[in-house]
Biopython code that builds the backbone (N, CA, C, O; Angstrom):
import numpy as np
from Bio.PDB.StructureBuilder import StructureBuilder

atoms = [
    (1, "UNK", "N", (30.388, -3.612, -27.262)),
    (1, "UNK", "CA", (30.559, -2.402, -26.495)),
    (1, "UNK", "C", (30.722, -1.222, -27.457)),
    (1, "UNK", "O", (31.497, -1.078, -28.402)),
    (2, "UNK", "N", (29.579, -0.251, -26.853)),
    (2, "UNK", "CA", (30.133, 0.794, -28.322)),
    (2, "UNK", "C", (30.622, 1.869, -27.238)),
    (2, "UNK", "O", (30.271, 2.108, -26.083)),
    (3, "UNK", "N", (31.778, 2.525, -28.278)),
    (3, "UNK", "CA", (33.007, 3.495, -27.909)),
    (3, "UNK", "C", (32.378, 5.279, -28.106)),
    (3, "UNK", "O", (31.626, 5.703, -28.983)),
    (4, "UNK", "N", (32.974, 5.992, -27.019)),
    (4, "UNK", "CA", (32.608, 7.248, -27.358)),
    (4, "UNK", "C", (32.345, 7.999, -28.277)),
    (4, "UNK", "O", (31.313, 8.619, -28.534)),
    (5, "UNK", "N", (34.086, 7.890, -29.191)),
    (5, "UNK", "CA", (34.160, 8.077, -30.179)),
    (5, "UNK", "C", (32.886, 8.077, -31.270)),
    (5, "UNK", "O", (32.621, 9.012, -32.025)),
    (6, "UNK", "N", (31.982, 6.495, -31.150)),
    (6, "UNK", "CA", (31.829, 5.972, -32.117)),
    (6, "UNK", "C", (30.627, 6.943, -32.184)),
    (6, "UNK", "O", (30.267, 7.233, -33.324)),
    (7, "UNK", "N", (29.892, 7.536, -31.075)),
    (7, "UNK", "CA", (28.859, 7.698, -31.059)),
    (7, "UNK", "C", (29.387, 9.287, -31.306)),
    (7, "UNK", "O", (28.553, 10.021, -31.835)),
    (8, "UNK", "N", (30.113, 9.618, -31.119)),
    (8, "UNK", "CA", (30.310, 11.069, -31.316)),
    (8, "UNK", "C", (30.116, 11.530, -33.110)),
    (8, "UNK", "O", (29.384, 12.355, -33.657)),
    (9, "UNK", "N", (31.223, 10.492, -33.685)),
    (9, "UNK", "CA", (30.990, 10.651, -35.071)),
    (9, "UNK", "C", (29.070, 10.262, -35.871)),
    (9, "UNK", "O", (28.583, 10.760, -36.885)),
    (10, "UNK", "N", (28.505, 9.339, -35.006)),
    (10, "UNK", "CA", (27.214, 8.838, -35.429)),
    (10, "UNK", "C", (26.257, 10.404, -35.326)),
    (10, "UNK", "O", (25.354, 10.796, -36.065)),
    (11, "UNK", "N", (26.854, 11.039, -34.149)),
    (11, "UNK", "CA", (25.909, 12.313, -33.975)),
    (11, "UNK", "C", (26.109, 13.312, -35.035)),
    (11, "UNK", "O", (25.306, 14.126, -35.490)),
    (12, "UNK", "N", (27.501, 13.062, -35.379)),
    (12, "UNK", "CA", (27.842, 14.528, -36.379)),
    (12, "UNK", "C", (27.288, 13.848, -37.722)),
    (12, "UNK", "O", (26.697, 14.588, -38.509)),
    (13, "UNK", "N", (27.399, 12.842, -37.956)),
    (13, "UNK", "CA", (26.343, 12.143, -38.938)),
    (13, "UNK", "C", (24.643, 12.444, -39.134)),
    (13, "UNK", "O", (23.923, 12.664, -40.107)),
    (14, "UNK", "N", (24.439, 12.330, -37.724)),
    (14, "UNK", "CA", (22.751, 12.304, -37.670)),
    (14, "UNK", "C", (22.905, 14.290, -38.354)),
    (14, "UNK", "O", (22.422, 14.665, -39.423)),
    (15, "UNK", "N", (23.520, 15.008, -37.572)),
    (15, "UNK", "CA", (23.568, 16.099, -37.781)),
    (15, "UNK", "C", (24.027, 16.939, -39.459)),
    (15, "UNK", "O", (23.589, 18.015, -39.866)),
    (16, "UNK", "N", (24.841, 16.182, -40.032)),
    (16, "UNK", "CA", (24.878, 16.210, -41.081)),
    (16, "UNK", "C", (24.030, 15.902, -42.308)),
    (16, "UNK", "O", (24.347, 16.189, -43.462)),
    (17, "UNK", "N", (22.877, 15.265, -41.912)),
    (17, "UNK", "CA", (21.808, 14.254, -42.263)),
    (17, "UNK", "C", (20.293, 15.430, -42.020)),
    (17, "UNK", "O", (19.281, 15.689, -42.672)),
    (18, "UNK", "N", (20.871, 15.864, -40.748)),
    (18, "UNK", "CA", (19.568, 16.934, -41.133)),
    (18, "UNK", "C", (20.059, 18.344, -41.408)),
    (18, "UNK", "O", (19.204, 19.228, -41.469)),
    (19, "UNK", "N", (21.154, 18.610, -41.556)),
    (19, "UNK", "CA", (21.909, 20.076, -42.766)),
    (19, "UNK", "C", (21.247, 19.414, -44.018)),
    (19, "UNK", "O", (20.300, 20.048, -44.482)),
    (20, "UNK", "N", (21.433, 18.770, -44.363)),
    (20, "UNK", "CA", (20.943, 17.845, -45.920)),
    (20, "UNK", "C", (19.362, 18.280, -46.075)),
    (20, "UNK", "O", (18.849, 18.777, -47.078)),
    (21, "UNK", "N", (18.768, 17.990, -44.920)),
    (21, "UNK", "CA", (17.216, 18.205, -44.989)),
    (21, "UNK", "C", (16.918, 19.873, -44.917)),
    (21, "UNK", "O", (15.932, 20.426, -45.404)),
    (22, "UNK", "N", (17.854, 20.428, -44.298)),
    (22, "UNK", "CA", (17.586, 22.274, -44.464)),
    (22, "UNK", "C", (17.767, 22.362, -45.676)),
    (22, "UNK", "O", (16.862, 22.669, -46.452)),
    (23, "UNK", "N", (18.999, 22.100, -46.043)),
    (23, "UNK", "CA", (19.081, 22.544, -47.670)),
    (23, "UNK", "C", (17.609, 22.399, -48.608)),
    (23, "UNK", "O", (16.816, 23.227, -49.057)),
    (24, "UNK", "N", (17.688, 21.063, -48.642)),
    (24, "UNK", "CA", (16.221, 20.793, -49.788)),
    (24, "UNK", "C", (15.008, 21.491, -49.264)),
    (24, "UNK", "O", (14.270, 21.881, -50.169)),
    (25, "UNK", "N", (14.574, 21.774, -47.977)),
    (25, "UNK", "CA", (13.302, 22.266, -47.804)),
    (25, "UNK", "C", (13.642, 23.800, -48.076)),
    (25, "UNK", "O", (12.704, 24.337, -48.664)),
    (26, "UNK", "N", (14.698, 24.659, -47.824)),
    (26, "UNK", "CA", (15.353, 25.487, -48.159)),
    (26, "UNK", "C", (15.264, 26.070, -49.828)),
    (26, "UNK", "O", (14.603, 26.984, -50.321)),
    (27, "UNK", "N", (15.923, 25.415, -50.229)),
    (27, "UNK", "CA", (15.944, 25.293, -51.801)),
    (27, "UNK", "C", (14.473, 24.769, -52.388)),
    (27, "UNK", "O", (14.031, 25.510, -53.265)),
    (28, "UNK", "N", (13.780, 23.817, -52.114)),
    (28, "UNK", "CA", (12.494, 23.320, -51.987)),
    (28, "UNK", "C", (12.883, 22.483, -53.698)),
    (28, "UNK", "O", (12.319, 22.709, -54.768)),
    (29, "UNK", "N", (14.140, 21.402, -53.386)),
    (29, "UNK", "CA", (14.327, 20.823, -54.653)),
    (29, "UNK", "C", (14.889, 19.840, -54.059)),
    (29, "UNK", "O", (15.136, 19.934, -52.857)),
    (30, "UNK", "N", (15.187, 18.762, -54.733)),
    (30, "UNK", "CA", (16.131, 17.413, -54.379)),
    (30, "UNK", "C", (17.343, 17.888, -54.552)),
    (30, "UNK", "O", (17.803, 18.635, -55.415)),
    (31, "UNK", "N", (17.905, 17.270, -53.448)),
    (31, "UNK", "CA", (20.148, 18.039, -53.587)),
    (31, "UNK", "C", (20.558, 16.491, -53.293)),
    (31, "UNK", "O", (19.998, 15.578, -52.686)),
    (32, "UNK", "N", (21.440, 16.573, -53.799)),
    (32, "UNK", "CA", (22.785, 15.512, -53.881)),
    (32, "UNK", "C", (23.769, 16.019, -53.491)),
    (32, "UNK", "O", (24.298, 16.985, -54.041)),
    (33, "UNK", "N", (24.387, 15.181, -51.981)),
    (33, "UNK", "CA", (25.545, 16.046, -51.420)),
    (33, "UNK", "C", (26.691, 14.632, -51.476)),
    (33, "UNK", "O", (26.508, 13.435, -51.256)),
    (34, "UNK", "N", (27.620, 15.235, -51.779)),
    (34, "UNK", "CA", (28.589, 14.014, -52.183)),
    (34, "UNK", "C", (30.168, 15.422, -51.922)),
    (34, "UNK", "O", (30.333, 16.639, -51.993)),
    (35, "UNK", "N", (31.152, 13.860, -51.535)),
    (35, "UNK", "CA", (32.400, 14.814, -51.586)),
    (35, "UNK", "C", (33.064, 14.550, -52.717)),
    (35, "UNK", "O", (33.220, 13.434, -53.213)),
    (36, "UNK", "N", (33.669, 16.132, -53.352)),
    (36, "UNK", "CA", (34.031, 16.040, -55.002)),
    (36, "UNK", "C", (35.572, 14.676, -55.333)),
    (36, "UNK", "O", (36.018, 14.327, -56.426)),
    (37, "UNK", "N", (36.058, 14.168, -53.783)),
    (37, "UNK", "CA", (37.197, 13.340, -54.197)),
    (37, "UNK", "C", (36.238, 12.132, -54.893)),
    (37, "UNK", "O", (36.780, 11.487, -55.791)),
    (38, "UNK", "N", (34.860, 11.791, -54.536)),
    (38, "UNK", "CA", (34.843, 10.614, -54.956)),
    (38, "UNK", "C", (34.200, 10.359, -56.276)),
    (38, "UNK", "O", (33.726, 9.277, -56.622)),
    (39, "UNK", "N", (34.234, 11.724, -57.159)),
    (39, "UNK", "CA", (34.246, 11.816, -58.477)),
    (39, "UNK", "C", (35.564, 12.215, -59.561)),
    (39, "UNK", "O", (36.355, 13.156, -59.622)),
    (40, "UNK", "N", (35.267, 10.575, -60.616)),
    (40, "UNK", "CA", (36.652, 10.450, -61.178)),
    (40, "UNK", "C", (36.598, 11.760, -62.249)),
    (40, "UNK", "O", (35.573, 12.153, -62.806)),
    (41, "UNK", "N", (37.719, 12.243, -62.376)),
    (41, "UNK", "CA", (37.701, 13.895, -63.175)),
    (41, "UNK", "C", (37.313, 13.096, -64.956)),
    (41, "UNK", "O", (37.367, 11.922, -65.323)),
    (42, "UNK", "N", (37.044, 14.007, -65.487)),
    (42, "UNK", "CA", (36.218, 13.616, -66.760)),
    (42, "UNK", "C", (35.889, 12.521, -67.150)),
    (42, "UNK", "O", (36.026, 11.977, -68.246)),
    (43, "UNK", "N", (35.237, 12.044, -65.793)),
    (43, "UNK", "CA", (34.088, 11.457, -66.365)),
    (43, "UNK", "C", (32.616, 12.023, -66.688)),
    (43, "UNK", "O", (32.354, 13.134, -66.227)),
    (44, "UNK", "N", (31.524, 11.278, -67.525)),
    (44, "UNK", "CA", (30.405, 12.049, -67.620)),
    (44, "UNK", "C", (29.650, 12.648, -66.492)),
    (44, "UNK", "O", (28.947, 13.650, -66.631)),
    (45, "UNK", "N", (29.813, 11.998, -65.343)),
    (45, "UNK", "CA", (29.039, 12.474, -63.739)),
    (45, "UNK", "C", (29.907, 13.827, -63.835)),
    (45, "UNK", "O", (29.189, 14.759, -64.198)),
    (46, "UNK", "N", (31.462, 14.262, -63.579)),
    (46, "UNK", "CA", (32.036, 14.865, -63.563)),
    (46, "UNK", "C", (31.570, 15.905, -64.640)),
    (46, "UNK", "O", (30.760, 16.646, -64.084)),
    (47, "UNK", "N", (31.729, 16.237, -65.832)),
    (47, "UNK", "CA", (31.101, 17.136, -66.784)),
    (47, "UNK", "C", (30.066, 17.514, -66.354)),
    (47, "UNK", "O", (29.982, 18.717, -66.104)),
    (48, "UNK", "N", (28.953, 16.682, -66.119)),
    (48, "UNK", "CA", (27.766, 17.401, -65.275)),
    (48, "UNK", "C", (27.551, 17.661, -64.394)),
    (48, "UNK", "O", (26.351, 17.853, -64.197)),
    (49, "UNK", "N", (28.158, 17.791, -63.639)),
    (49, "UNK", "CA", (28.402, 18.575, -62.614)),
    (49, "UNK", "C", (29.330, 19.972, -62.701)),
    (49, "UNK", "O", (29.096, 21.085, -62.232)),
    (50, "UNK", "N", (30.508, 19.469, -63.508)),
    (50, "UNK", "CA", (31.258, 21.139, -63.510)),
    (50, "UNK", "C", (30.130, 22.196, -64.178)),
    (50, "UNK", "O", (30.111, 23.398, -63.912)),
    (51, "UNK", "N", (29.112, 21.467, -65.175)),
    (51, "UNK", "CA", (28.086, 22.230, -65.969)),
    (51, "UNK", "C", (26.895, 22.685, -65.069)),
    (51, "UNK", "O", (26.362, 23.640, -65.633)),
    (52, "UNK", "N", (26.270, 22.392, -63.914)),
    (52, "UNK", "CA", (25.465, 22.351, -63.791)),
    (52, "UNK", "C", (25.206, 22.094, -61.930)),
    (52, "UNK", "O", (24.116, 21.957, -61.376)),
    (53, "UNK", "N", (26.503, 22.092, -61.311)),
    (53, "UNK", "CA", (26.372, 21.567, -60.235)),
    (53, "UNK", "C", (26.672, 23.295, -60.022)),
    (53, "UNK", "O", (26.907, 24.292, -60.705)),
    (54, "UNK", "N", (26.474, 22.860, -58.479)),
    (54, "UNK", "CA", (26.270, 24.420, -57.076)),
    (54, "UNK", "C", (27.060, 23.840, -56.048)),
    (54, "UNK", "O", (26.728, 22.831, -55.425)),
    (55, "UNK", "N", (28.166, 24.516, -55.865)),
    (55, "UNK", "CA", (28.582, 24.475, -54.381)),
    (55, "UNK", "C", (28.288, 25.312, -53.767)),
    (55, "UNK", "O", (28.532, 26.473, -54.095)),
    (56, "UNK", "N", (27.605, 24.949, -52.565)),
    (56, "UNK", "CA", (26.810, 25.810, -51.538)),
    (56, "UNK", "C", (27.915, 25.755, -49.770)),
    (56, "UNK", "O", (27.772, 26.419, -48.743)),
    (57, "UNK", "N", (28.729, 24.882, -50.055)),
    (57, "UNK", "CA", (29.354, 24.715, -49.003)),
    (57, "UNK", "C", (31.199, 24.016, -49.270)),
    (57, "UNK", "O", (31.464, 22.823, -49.416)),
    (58, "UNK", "N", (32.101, 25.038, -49.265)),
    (58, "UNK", "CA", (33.086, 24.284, -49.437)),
    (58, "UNK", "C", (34.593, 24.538, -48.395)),
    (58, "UNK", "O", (35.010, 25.669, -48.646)),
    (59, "UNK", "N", (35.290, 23.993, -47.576)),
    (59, "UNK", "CA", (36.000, 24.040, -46.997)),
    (59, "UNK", "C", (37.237, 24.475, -48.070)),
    (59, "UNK", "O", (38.384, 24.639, -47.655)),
]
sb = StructureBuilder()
sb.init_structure("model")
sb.init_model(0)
sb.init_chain("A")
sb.init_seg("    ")
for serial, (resi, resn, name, xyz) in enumerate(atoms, 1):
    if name == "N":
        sb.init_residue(resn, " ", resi, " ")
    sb.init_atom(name, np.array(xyz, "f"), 0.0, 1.0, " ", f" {name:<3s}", serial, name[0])
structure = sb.get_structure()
């Protein structure tokens, strides 16, 4: 049985999924959207990104 909920979050997903696709056709480049908790702080991903990354969207 699937739950309201479940489908509510699946939509803001699908919807989040095509914000992702505005951006790149937008920008007209490949983007990597990730949330910054699940990068460990100095590590090398981390350095390249403080160097080189764009936040285009931040709460």
């Amino acid at each position: 049985m699937l739950v309201l909920p479940n489908i509510v979050k699946l939509m803001k997903f699908f919807i989040f999924l095509l914000r992702i696709e505005d951006v790149r056709n937008a920008l007209g480049k490949e983007v990597d959207v990730f949330d910054v908790t699940h990068i460990i702080p100095d590590s090398k991903i981390s350095k390249e990104i403080n160097k080189d990354g764009v936040v285009i969207y931040e709460k």
